[in-house]
C-alpha positions as CSV (number, residue, x, y, z in Angstrom):
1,X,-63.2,71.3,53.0
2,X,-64.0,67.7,51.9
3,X,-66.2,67.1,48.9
4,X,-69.1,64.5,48.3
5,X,-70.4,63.3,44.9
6,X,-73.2,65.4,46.7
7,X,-71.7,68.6,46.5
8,X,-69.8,67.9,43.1
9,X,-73.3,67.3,41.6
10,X,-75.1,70.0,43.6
11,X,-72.9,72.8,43.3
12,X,-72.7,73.3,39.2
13,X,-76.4,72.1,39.1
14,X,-76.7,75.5,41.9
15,X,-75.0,77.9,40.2
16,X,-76.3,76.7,36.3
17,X,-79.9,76.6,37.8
18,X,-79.4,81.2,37.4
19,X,-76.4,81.0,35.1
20,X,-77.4,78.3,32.7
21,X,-79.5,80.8,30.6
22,X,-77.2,83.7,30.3
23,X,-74.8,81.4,29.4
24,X,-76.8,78.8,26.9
25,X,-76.7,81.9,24.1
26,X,-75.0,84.9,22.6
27,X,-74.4,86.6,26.0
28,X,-71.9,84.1,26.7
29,X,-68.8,86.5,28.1
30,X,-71.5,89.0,29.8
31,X,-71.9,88.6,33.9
32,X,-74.5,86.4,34.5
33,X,-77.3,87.6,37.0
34,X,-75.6,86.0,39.8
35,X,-73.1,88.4,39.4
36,X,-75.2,91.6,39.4
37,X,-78.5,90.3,38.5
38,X,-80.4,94.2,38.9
39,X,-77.6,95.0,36.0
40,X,-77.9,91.4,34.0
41,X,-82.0,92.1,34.5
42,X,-81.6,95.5,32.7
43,X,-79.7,94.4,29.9
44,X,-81.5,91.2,29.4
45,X,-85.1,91.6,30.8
46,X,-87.3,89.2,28.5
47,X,-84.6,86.4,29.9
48,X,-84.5,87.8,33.1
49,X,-88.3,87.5,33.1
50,X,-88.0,83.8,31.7
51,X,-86.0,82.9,34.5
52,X,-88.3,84.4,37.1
53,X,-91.7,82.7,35.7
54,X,-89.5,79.4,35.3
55,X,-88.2,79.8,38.9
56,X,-91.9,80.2,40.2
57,X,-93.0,77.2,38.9
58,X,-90.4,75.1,40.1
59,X,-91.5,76.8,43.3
60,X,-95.5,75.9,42.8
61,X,-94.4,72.6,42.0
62,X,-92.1,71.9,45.2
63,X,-92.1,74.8,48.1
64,X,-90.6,72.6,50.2
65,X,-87.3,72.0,47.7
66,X,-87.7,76.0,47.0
67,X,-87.4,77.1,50.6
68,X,-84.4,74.8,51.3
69,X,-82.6,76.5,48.0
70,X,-83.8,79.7,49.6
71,X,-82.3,78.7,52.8
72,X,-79.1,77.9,51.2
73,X,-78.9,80.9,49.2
74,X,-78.9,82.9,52.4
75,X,-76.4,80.9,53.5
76,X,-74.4,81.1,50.6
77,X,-75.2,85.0,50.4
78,X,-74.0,85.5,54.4
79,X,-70.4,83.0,53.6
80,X,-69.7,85.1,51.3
81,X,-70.1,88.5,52.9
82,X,-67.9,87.1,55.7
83,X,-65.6,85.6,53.5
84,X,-65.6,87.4,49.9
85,X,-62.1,86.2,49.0
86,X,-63.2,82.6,49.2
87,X,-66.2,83.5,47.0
88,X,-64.4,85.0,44.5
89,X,-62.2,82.1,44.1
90,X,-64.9,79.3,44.3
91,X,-66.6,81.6,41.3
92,X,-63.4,81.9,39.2
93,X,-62.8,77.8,40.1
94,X,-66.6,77.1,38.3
95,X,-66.3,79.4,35.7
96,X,-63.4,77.3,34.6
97,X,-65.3,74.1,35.1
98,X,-68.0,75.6,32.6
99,X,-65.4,76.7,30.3
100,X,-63.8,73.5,30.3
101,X,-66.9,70.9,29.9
102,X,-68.3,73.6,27.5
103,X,-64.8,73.1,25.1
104,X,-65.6,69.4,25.6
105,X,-69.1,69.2,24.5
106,X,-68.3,71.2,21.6
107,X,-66.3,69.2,20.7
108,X,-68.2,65.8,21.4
109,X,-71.6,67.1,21.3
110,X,-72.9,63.2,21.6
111,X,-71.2,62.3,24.3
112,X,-72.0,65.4,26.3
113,X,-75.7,64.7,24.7
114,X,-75.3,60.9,26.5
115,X,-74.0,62.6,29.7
116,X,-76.5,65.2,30.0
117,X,-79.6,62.3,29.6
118,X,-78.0,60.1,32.1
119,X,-78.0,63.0,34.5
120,X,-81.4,64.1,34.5
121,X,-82.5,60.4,34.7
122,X,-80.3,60.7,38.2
123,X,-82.3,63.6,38.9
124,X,-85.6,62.0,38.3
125,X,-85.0,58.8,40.3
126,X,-83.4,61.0,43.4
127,X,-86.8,62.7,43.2
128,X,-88.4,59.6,43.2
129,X,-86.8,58.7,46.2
130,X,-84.6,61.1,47.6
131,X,-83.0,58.9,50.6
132,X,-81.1,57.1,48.0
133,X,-79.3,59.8,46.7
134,X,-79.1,62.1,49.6
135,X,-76.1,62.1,52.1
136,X,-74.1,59.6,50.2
137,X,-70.4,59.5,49.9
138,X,-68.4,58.5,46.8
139,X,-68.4,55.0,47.8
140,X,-72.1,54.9,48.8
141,X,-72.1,55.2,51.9
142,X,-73.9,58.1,53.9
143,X,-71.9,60.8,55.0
144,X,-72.4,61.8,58.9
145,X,-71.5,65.5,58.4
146,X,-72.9,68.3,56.8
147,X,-71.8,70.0,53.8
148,X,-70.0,73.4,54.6
């Protein structure tokens, strides 16, 4: 499987979108809801219920963008049935990635500070206009295939 800065950037931003949260606080260590969300709901429900109201505004404020997440989630959801082995190791291989940059920004809370700034003014300009971030390879130019 070959990677793009696309999926690099879109894959943590994915999975922090419903694990950011549980993560962010004192339940660092628990499962997060992606894990076993009707568990991580019961043991957490006012942040399970923050995450629901903050998901349906992002969806009020963009169907369009919601219904393509939804559409990869199934997507996602039906890999990973098929394939739970692969799953499993992609999880364990992010969860490692959080670990890791979460070490680093403890200990250089500015420059993750710096980092995290310069990503969401990536975000806002992709937004802005989408084609020039969308379906571009690592040197810039635009990737023919599809991400799988």
């Amino acid at each position: 499987m070959k990677l793009n800065i696309r999926s690099l950037v879109l894959i943590p931003a994915f999975l922090g979108l419903f694990a950011g949260v549980a993560l962010a606080d004192d339940a660092a260590g628990k499962p997060g809801p992606e894990q076993n969300r009707g568990q991580w709901c019961a043991d957490n429900p006012q942040k399970c219920q923050e995450m629901k109201t903050r998901m349906q505004e992002k969806c009020a404020q963009d169907p369009k963008r919601c219904e393509e997440m939804k559409a990869r989630m199934a997507e996602r959801k039906a890999k990973c049935q098929a394939n739970p082995e692969e799953c499993q190791k992609q999880r364990e291989q992010m969860k490692a990635h959080r670990a890791e940059m979460r070490a680093k920004c403890e200990a250089n809370p500015e420059e993750c500070k710096k980092r995290r700034e310069e990503m969401r003014e990536h975000r806002k300009q992709c937004r802005e206009n989408p084609e020039s971030c969308r379906g571009r390879g690592r040197d810039g130019s635009p990737v023919n295939k599809p991400i799988t």
